[in-house]
N, C-alpha and C positions, 0 to 999 in steps of 0.2 A: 504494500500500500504506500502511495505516498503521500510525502506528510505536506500538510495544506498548513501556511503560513499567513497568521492574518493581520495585517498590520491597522491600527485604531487609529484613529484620527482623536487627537488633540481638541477640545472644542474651546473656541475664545471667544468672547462676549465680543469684543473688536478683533479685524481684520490687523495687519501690519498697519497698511497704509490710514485706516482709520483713525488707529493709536495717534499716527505722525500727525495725523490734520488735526485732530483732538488737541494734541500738545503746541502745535501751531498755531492755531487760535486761543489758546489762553494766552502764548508769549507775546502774541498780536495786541492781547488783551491788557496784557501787562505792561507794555510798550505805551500803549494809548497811555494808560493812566499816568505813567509818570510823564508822559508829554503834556498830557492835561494837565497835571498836579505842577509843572513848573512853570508855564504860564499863567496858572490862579498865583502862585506863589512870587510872583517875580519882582512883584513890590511891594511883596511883608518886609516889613521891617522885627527880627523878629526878638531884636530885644522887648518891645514892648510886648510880642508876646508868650516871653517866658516870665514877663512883670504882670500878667495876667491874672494869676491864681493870686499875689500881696494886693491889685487894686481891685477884683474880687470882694475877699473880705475888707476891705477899707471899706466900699460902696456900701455893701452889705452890716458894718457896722454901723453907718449912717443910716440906715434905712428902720433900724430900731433905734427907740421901742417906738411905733405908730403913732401920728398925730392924731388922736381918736377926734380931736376938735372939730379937723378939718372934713369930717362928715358928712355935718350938716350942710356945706357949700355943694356934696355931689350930688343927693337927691334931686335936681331939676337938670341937670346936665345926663346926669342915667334917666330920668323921665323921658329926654330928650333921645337917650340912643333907643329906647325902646318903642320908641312912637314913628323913630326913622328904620326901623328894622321892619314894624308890624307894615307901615305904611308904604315901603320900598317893595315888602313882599306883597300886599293887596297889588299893589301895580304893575309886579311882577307878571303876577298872577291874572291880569287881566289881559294882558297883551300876550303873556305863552301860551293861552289856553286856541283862538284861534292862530295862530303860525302851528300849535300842535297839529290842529285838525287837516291843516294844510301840508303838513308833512307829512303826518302818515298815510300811506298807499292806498289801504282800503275807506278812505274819507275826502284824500286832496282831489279839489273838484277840476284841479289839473296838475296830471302828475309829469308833463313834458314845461312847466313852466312855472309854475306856482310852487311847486315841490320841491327841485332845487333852491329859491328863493327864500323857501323857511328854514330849510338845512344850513343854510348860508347865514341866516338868522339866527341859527340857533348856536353854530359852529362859532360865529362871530364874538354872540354875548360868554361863551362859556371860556373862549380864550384870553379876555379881557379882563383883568381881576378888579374887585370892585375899588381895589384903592385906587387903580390905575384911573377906572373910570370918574372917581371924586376928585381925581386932580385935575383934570380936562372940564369938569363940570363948574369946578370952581373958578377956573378958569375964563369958564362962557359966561356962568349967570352969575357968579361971582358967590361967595364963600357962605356958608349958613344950614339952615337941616333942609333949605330943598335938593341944595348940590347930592347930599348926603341921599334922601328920599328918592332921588333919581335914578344915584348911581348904585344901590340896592337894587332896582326896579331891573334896572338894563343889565344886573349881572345874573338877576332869578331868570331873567328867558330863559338862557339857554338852559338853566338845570333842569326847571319845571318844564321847558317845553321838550324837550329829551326823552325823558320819564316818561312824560304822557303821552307822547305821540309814540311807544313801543307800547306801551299800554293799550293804548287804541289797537293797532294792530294783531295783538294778541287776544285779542275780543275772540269768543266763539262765534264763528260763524255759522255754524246750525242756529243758531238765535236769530240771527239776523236775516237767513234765507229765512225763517218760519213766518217772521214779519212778512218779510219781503213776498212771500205767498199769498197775501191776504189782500194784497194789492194797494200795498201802503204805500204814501209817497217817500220822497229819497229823505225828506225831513221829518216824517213819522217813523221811519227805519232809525234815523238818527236819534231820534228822541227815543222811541222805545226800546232802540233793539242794542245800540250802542253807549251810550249814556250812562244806562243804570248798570251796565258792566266795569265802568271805567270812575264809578263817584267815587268807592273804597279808597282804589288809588288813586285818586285824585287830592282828596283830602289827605292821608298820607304823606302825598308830596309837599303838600303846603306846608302842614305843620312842618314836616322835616326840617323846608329850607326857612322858616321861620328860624325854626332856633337856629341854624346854619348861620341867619342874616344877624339875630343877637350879638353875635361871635365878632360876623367882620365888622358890625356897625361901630363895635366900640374903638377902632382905629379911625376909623373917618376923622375924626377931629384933628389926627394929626397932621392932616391937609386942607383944614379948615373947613370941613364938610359940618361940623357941631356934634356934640353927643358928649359924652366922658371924656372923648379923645382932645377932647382942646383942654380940659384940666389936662391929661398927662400932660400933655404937650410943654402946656404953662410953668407946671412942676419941675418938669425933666431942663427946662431954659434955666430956670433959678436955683437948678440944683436943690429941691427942697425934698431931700429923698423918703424923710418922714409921711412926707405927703404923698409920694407915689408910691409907698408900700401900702396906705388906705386904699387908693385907687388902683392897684391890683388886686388885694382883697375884695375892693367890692364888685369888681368884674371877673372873679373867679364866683363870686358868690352867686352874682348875677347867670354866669352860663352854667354854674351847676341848677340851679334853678329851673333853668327854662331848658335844660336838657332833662329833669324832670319832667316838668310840665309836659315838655313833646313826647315824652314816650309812655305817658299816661292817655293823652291825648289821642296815640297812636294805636294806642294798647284797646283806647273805646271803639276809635273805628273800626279797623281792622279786624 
């Protein structure tokens, strides 16, 4: 008989050449980042910061114990960022809700032209951050809680109308052929058949980007849009650090709050 030799194959998660490109692209990787990392770094200066962690605790000595005094001054200035968040979002909220309808496929009443145009609305508002937007605003109509009220407004598009308009889309649509059987017009389909699919999340959104807007409203003031953020502001010029350890306190208090609020709120609808 003769004898039968069987030779086993080796099994490897990677190929040779896979290993090499694998290894080639992280050194690619690592390339990059030190190229990056010495053009961010090219004008640190870096005694100051290895003097970082002594002026640190310096600030941070200054900043206790709290001017509990100065309290009473924030109460209308947080009235103020919270009436520019609530009010930033309603207007949000009014203007994403049709660009939503108009973007999503199964409702845009033209999807070769009107469609593109809210995605482009919507792509626009979302890549524009709202401070961005309050300094352009203050700019135009000049510094106060409407710059502020605006520039809320124009940066909720794109979230709320995102949200919605995939929400739309994702509507059941045996719901809407069942309407649509009955012989219902294109705006009784939308009221009955699409609507009451899309209000859960609809409300959802709002609150979400409510509290969202709580968060950014309170920097507005550092570009003169009004709110808390012009106390920091004020504080942080005169160096009165006592006083901006309140005024972080009470806007940590403030966004734990209304991150309560929204998930209470979230928790009824949903």
């Amino acid at each position: 008989m003769s004898e039968i030799t069987h030779h086993s194959q080796i099994w490897s998660h990677r190929t040779t050449r896979g290993r090499l490109a694998l290894w080639a692209g992280w050194l690619a990787l690592v390339a990059l980042f030190v190229w990056c990392w010495q053009i961010m770094t090219a004008d640190t200066i870096w005694f100051f910061v290895l003097d970082a962690p002594a002026q640190a605790v310096d600030i941070g000595s200054r900043m206790m114990p709290p001017r509990w005094s100065y309290l009473s001054e924030l109460w209308a200035p947080l009235w103020d960022t919270i009436n520019i968040a609530t009010l930033g979002t309603l207007g949000g909220v009014i203007m994403a809700v049709p660009v939503a309808f108009m973007a999503a496929r199964n409702t845009s009443p033209s999807p070769t032209f009107l469609r593109p145009v809210a995605l482009f609305i919507i792509v626009a508002s979302r890549s524009i951050n709202s401070l961005i937007w309050a300094l352009l605003l203050v700019a135009i109509i000049g510094p106060g809680l409407l710059a502020g009220i605006v520039a809320i407004a124009l940066r909720s598009i794109g979230f709320i109308g995102k949200l919605l308009y995939e929400a739309i889309e994702e509507t059941d649509a045996g719901q809407i052929e069942a309407i649509e059987a009955t012989g219902a017009s294109g705006l009784q389909v939308l009221s009955y058949g699409i609507v009451p699919q899309i209000v859960p999340t609809f409300w959802g959104i709002t609150v979400f980007r409510w509290d969202i807007n709580i968060r950014e409203s309170t920097i507005l003031g550092l570009v003169g849009a009004g709110g808390i953020g012009l106390k920091l502001q004020a504080s942080l010029n005169t160096l009165a650090w006592s006083q901006v350890t309140v005024i972080l306190l009470l806007i940590l208090a403030t966004v734990v709050l209304s991150e309560w609020v929204s998930a209470r709120m979230r928790h009824a609808i949903i």
